[in-house]
C-alpha positions as CSV (number, residue, x, y, z in Angstrom):
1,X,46.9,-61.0,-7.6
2,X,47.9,-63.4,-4.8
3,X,51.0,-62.1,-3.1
4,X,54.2,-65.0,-3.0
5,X,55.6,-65.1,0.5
6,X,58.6,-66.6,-0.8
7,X,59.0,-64.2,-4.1
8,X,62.5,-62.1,-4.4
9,X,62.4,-58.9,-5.2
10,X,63.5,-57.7,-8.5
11,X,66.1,-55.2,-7.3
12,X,68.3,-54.7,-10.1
13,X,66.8,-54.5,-13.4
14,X,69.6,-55.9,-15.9
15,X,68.8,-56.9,-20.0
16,X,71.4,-58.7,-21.9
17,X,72.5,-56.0,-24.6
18,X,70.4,-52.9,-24.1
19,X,72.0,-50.2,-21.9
20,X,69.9,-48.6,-19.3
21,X,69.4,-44.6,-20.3
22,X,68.2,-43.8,-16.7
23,X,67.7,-45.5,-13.5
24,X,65.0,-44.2,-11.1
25,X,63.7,-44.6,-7.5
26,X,61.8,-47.2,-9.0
27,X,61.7,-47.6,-12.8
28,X,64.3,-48.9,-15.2
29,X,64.5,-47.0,-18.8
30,X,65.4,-48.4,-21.9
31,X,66.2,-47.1,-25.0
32,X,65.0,-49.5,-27.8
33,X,65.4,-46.9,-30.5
34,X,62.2,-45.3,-31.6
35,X,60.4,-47.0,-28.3
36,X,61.2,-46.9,-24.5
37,X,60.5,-50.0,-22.3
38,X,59.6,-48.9,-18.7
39,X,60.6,-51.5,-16.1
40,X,59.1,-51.4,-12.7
41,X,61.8,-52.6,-9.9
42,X,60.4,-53.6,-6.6
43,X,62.6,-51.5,-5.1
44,X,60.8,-48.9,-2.7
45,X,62.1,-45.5,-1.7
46,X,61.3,-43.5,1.3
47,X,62.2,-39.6,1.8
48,X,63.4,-39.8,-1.8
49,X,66.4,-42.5,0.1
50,X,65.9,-46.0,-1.8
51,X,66.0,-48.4,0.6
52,X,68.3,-51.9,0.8
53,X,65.7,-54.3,0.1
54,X,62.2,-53.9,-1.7
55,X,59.2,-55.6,-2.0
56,X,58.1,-58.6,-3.7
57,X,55.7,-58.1,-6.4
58,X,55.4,-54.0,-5.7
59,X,56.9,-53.4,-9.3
60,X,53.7,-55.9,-11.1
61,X,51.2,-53.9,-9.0
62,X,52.5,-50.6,-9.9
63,X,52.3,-51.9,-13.6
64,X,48.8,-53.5,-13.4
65,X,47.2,-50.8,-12.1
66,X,48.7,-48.4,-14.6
67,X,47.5,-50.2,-17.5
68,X,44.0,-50.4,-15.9
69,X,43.8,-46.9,-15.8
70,X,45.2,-46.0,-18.9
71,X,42.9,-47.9,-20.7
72,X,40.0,-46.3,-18.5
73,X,41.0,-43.1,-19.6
74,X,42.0,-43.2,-22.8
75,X,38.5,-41.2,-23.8
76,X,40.1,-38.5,-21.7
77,X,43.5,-38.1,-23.3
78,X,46.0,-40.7,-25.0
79,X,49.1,-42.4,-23.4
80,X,52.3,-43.4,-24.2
81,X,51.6,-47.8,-24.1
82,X,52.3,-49.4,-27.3
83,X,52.1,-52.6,-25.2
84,X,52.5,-54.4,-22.2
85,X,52.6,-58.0,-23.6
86,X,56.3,-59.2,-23.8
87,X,55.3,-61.2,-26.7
88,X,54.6,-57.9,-28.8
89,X,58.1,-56.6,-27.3
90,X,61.4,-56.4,-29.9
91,X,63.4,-59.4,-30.1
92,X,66.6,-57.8,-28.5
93,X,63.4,-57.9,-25.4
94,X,63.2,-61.9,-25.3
95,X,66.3,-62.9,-23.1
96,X,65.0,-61.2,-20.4
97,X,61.2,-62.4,-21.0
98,X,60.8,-63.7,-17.1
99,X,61.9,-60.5,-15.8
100,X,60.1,-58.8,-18.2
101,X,56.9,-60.3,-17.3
102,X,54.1,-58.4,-16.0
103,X,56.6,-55.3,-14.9
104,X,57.0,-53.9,-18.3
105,X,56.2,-51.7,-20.9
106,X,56.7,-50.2,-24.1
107,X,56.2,-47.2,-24.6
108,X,56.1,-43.7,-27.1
109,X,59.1,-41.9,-26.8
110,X,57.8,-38.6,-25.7
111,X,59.4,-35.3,-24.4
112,X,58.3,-34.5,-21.2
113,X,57.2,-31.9,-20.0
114,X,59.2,-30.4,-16.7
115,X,56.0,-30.4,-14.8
116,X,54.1,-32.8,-12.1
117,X,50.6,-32.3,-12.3
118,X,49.3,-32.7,-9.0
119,X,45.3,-32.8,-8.0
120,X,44.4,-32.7,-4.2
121,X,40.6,-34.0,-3.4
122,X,41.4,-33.9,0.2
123,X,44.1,-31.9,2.3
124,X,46.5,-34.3,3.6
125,X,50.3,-34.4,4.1
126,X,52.4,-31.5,3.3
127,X,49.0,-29.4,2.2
128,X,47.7,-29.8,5.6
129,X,51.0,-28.8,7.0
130,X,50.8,-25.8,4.7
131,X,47.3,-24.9,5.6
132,X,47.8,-25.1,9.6
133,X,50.0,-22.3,9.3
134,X,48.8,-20.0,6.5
135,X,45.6,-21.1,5.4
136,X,46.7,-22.1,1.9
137,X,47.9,-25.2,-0.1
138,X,50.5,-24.2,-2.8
139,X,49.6,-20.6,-2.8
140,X,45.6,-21.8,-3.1
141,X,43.3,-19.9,-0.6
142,X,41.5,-22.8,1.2
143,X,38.1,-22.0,3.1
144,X,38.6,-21.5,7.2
145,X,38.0,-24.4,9.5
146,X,39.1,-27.2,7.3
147,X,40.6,-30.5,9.8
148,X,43.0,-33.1,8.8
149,X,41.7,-35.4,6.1
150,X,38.8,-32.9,5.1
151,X,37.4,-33.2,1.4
152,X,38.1,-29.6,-0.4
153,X,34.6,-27.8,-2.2
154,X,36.6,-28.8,-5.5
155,X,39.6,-30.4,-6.5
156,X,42.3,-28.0,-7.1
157,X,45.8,-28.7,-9.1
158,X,48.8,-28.1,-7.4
159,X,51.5,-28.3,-10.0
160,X,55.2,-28.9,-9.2
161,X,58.5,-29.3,-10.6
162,X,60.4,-32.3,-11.6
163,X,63.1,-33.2,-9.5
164,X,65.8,-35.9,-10.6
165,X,67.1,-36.2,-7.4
166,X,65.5,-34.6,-4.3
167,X,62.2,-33.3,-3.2
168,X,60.1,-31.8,-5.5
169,X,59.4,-28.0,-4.8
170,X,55.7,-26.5,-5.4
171,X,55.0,-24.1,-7.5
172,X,52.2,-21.8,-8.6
173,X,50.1,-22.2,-12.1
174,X,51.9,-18.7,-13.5
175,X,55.0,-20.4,-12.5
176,X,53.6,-23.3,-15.0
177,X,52.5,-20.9,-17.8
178,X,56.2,-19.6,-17.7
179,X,57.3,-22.9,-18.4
180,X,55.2,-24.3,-21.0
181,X,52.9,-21.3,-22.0
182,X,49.7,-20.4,-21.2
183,X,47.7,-23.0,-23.2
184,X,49.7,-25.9,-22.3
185,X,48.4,-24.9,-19.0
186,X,45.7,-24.4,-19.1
187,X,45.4,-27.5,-20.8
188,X,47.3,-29.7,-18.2
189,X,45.4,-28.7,-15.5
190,X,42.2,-28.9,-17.3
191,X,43.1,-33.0,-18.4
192,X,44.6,-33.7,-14.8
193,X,41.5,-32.6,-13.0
194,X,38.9,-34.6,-15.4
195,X,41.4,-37.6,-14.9
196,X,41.0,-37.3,-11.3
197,X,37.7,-37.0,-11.2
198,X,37.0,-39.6,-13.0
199,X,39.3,-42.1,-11.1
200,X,37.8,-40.5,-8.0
201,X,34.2,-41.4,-8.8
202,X,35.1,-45.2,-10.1
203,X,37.3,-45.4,-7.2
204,X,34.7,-44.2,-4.7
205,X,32.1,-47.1,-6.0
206,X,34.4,-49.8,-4.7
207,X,35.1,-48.1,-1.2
208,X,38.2,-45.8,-2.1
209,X,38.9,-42.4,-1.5
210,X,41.6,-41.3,-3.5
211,X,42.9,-38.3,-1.9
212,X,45.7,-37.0,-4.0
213,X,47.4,-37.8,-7.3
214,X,50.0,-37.3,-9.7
215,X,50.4,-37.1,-13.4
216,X,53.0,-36.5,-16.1
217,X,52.5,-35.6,-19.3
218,X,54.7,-35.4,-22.7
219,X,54.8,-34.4,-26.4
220,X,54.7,-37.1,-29.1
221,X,54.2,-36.0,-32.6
222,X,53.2,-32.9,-31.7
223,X,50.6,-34.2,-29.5
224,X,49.9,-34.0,-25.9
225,X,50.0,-37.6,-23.8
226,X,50.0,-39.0,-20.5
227,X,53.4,-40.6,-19.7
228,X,55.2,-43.0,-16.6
229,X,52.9,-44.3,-14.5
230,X,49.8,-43.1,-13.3
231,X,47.2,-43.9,-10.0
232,X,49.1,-46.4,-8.3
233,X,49.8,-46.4,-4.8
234,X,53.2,-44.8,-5.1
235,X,51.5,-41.6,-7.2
236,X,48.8,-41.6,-5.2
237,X,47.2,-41.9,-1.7
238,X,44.8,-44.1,-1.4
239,X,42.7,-44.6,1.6
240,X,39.4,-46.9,3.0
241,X,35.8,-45.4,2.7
242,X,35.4,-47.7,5.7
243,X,37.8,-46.4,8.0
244,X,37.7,-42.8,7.0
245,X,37.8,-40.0,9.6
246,X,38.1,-37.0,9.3
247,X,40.5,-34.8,12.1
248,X,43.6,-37.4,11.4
249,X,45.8,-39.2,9.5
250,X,44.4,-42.2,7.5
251,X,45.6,-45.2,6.5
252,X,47.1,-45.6,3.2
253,X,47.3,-48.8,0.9
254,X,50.8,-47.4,0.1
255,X,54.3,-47.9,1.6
256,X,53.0,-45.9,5.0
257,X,53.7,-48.4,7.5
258,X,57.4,-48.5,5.9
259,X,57.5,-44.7,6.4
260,X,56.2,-45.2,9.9
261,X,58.8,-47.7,10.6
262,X,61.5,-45.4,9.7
263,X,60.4,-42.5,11.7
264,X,60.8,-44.7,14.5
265,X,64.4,-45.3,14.3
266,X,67.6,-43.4,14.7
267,X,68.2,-42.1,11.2
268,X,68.6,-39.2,9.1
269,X,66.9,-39.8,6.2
270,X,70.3,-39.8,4.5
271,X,71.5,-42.5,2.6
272,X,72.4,-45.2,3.2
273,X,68.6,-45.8,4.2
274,X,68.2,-48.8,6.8
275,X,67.2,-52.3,5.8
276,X,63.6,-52.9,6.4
277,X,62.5,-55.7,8.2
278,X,60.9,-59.4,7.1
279,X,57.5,-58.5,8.9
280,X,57.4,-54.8,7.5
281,X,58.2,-56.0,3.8
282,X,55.3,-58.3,4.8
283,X,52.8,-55.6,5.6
284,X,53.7,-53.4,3.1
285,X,52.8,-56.2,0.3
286,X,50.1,-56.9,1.7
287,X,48.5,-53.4,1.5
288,X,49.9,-52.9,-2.4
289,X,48.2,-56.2,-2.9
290,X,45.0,-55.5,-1.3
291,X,44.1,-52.2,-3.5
292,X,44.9,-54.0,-6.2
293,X,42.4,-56.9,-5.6
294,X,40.0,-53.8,-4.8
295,X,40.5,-51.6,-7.9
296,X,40.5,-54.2,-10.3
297,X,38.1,-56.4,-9.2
C-alpha cells in the first residue's frame, strides 16, 4: 500500500441517513439494524487526547491488517466480519461508497465483554515501569534481572478494563473471573495467548517482534468471538528484528515519533491536544505504511 503525500485525512466520518451509535478515538459505529459497520477514521489519539489533524491512510492500514489477521485466525476462534467489500454492504451503505472504501466493515452485532485481553511477549512500557519498582507486571511475579525490552520465559495475559473515556486500569485474572466467571476466563486468556502466539511466530518470519497486544472479545448467539480490531499498530507494538536491543526502548512502526513529538512540547496532555506538524504526519505514515508492506507481503 503506497502512501499518497497529498491524501486528506478522513477526520469526520459522516453517512447520509444512518446515525452514528458511538464515536471513538478512532472508529465510527453504525447501527445498520441487525449488523454494525465499523469505520476507521484517520484520526490518531495520543494520551487518550485525539489530536487536531490525523493521518492520511492510518484508518485503511488499521483495516487491512485487521482483516489479514482475522482471516489467519479464524482456525483459532471466529470473528465478528460479515464483510469488508462495500459492494456486499446494505444499500442505505452506497452514498457514502468512497468513504467507505477500504476503511470499513460490517460486522456481528455482539455484546462485549467488559474486558481487554492483553498478552505481553516482552516487558516494555508501563510493565517495565511496573517491574523497575516491584518486580511484577500487573500483579505477575517476573524472574530477577530482566532489562528494558527483554523477552519474558512465556507470554503472560495481563487483562484490563474497558475504559470509554480515560486510561484503562489493570487488573488481575480473579478480578476477570468476577466479571465474566471462571470459564469465560479461563477461556479468554487461553484464546488470547494462542492468538498471540501464533501472530508472534508468523510475525517473527518476516523480521517482527511483536511485543505486546490487545484483544476484545464478545458474545454472538451464544457464542464466543473476536471483535473491533485486532494486531494493528495501534493494538499493538510492533518493533524490527533488525534493530532490536535489548536494555532500551525500541522503535515502534506505530504513532511513537507522534508521542515523542509531544513530550517535547509545553503541554498537559489535556485537551485540546496540539496540531501535529506536516513532517511528523509524514513520519508517522510512513512507519504505519511500512509494517503494512512487511506483514502482508
Amino acid at each position: 500500500m503506497e502512501d499518497n503525500p497529498i491524501e486528506q485525512p478522513v477526520l469526520k466520518v459522516e453517512l447520509p441517513g444512518i446515525k452514528p451509535l458511538r464515536s471513538g478515538k478512532v472508529r465510527d459505529i453504525f447501527d445498520l439494524g441487525d449488523l454494525l459497520l465499523l469505520v476507521a477514521s484517520d484520526r490518531v489519539s495520543a494520551f487518550d487526547v485525539v489530536l487536531p489533524n490525523g493521518i492520511p491512510g492510518k484508518g485503511k492500514i488499521l483495516t487491512q491488517i485487521s482483516l489479514f489477521w482475522f482471516k489467519h485466525m479464524a482456525d483459532i476462534i471466529p470473528n465478528h466480519l460479515v464483510s469488508a467489500d462495500v459492494k456486499n454492504f446494505p444499500a442505505v451503505c452506497l452514498p457514502g461508497k468512497e468513504l467507505l472504501e477500504g476503511r470499513s466493515m460490517l460486522v456481528k452485532k455482539a455484546k462485549p465483554l467488559p474486558v481487554e485481553c492483553i498478552v505481553r511477549g516482552y516487558i516494555s512500557g508501563s510493565g517495565w515501569k511496573e517491574y523497575k519498582k516491584n518486580g511484577t507486571v500487573c500483579g505477575i511475579k517476573l524472574p530477577v534481572g530482566l532489562l528494558e525490552s527483554s523477552k519474558l520465559p512465556e507470554p503472560i495475559f495481563t487483562p484490563s478494563t474497558k475504559a470509554e473515556e480515560g486510561h484503562d486500569i489493570n487488573i488481575t485474572f480473579e478480578e476477570v473471573t468476577g466479571l465474566v466467571g471462571k470459564e469465560m476466563a479461563e477461556r479468554l486468556m487461553d484464546i488470547s495467548l494462542r492468538i498471540y502466539t501464533k501472530a508472534r511466530d508468523m510475525a517473527e518470519k518476516k523480521g517482527i517482534i511483536i511485543a505486546d497486544t490487545k484483544f476484545e472479545f464478545g458474545i454472538y448467539n451464544e457464542e464466543l468471538i473476536l471483535i473491533d480490531e485486532v494486531l494493528t499498530p495501534d493494538s499493538s507494538r510492533f518493533w524490527s528484528v533488525e534493530t532490536y536491543h535489548v536494555g532500551k526502548s525500541q522503535d515502534s512502526f506505530d504513532k511513537q515519533i507522534v508521542r515523542d513529538y509531544l513530550l517535547g512540547l509545553d503541554w498537559n496532555q489535556h485537551p485540546p491536544g496540539p496540531e501535529l506538524p506536516p513532517d511528523i504526519v509524514e513520519k508517522a505514515a510512513a512507519r504505519y505504511s511500512e509494517i503494512i508492506e512487511i506483514l502482508m507481503s
